[in-house]
C-alpha positions in Angstrom: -6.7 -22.5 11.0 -7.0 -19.0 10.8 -4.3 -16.2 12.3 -5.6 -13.5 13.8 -3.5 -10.0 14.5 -4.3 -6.4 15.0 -3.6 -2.9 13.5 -3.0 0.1 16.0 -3.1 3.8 14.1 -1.2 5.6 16.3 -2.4 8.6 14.2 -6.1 7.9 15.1 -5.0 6.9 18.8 -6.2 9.7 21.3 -4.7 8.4 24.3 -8.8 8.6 25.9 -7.6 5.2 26.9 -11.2 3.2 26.3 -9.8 0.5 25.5 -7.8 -0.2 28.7 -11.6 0.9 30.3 -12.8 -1.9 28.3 -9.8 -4.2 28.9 -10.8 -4.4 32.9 -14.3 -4.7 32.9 -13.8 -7.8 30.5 -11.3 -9.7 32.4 -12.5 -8.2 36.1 -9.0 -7.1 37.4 -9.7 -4.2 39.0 -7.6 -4.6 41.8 -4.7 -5.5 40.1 -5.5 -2.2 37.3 -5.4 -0.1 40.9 -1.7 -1.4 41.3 -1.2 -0.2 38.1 -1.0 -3.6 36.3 -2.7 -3.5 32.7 -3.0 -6.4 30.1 -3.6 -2.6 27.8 -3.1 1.0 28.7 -1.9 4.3 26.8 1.0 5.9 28.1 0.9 9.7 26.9 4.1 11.1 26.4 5.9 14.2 25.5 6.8 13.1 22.4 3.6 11.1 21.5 1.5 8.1 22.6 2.7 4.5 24.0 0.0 1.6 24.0 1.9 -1.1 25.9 0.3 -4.4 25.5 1.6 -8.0 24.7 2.8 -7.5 20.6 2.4 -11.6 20.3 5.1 -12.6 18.9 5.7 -15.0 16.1 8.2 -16.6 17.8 8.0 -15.5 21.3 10.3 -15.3 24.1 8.3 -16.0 27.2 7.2 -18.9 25.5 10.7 -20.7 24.4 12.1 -19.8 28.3 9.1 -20.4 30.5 10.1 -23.8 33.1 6.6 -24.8 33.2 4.9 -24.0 30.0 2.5 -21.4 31.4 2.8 -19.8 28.2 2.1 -21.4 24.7 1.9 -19.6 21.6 -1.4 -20.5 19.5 -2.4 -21.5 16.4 -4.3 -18.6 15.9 -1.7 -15.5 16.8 -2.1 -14.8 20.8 0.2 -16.1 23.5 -1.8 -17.7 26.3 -1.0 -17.6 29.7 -2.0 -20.0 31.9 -2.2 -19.3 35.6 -2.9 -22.4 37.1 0.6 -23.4 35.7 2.3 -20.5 36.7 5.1 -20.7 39.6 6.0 -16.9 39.8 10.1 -17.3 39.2 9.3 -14.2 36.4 11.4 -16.1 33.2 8.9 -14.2 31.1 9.5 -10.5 32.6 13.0 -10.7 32.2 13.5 -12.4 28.6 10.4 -10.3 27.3 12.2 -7.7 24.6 8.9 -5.6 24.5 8.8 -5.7 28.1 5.5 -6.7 28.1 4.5 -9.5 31.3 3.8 -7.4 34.5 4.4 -9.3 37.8 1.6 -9.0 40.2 3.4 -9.8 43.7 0.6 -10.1 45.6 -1.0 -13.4 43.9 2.8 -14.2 42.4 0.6 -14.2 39.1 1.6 -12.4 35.5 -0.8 -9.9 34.0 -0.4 -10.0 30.1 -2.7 -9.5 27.2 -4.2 -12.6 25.6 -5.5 -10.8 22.4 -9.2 -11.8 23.5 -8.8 -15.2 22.9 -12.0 -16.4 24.1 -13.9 -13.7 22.4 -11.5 -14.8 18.7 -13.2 -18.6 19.2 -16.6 -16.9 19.2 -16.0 -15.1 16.2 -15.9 -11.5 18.4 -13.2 -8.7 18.4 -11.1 -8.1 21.1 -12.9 -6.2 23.8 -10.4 -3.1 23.3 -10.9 -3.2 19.4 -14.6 -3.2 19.9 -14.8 -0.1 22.1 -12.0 1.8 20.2 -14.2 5.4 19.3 -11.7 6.4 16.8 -10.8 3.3 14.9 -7.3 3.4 15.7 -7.5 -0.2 16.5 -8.3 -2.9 13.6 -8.7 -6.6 14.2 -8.5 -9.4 11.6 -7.1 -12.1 9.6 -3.2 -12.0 9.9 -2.5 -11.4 6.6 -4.9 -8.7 6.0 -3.5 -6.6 8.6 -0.2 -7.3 7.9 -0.9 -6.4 3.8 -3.3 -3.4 5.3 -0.4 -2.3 7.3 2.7 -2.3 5.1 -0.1 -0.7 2.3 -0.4 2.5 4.6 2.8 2.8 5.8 3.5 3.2 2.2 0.7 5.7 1.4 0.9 7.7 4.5 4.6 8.0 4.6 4.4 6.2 8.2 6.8 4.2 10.1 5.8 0.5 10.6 6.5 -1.2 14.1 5.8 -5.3 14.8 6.6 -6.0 11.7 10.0 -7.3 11.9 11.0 -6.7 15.4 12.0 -9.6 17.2 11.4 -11.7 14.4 7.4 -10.8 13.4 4.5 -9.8 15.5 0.8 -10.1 15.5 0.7 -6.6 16.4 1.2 -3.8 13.7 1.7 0.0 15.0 1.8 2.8 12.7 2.2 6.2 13.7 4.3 9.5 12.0 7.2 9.3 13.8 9.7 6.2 15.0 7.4 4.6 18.0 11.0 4.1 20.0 11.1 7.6 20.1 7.7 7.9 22.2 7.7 4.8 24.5 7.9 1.5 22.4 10.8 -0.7 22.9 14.2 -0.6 20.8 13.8 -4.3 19.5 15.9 -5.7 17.2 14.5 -6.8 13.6 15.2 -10.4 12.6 14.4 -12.7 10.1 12.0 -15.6 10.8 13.6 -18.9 11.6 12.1 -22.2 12.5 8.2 -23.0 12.9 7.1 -19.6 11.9 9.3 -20.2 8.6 8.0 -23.1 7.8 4.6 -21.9 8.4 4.9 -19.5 5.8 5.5 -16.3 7.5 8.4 -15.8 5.5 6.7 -14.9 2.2 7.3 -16.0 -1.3 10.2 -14.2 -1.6 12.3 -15.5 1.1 10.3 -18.6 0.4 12.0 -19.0 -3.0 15.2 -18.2 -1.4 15.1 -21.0 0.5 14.1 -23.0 -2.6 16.9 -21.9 -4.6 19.5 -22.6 -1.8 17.7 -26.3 -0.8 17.7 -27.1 -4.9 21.5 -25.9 -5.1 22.2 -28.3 -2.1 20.6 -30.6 -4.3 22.6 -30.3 -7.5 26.0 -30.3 -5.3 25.3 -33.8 -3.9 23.9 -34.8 -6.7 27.6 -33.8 -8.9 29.1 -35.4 -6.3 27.3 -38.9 -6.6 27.6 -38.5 -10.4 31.2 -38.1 -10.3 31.8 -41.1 -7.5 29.8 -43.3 -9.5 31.9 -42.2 -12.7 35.4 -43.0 -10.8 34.2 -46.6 -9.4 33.7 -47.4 -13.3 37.1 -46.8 -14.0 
């Protein structure tokens, strides 16, 4: 199965906000984009440009504290939400870190980004990656964009932002400056743990960390047998 995430260039970003545009006439919520409620929009600041929109977390929190399993996190990067499952108690606005879910109170309904998802299963870009004039957003394989990302960070001299925050994201933002400083979220950066681990977002270097401890667990027991068994022959 493939993974899917995408790359925002803050430095390409114009803030012409296209791709929030885009974003309604896809999903048709224009009454709740009138309220103010986006799944994407850019916030222009003083300091520079904010895109809020769901950063689809490897392991994410709506996901782990949501009572009714409205959202699920797919096999393929975005976090789905399903209304028809939905109850409106707003779990997922509160434990979001990105403060990402909007609450609609009006149809008690969540507004949240879903990555495209039914444009990804016909092999289609996001609607707001599509209509992007500048470039400034990228779409592809997980691993491309994450080895893209980290690859013009590093050439550019830009700071990075999704890629360890809250554990891994399946959206990368570059941009000159730290994005807290114009609008993103402070979010703490963690290592992987549990399915994401095991899945391999880890890398081989923490990969081969994990070997080394699991083969030293190993050798202990194994000493330990060795020197029972050694005993009982006495």
């Amino acid at each position: 199965m493939k993974r899917y995430a995408i790359l925002l260039d803050d430095t390409f970003c114009t803030g012409c906000n296209s791709c929030a545009y885009r974003c309604i006439q896809e999903f048709r919520y224009h009454d709740q984009a009138s309220k103010g409620l986006f799944r994407t929009f850019v916030q222009i600041n003083d300091d520079g440009l904010y895109q809020k929109r769901c950063m689809h977390c490897l392991e994410p929190d709506c996901v782990e504290n949501c009572p009714v399993k409205a959202l699920t996190k797919s096999e393929y990067g975005p976090v789905l939400y399903d209304a028809k499952k939905c109850i409106g108690c707003q779990t997922c606005v509160r434990v979001c870190k990105f403060h990402v879910p909007q609450f609609d109170a009006d149809t008690k309904k969540i507004v949240k980004c879903s990555m495209c998802a039914h444009r990804i299963n016909d092999d289609k870009k996001p609607a707001c990656v599509e209509i992007c004039p500048t470039g400034a957003l990228q779409f592809g394989e997980y691993e491309a964009m994450k080895k893209l990302a980290t690859k013009t960070a590093k050439e550019k001299k830009l700071k990075l932002y999704g890629y360890e925050e809250n554990g891994g994201t399946h959206l990368f933002v570059l941009a000159k400056e730290d994005p807290v400083k114009f609008g993103y979220p402070k979010v703490a950066k963690k290592a992987l743990k549990g399915k994401a681990a095991l899945d391999g977002e880890l890398g081989v270097p923490a990969l081969a960390a994990l070997a080394v401890v699991g083969f030293k667990k190993y050798s202990e027991r194994r000493t330990r047998l060795e020197t029972r068994t050694e005993k009982e022959k006495k």
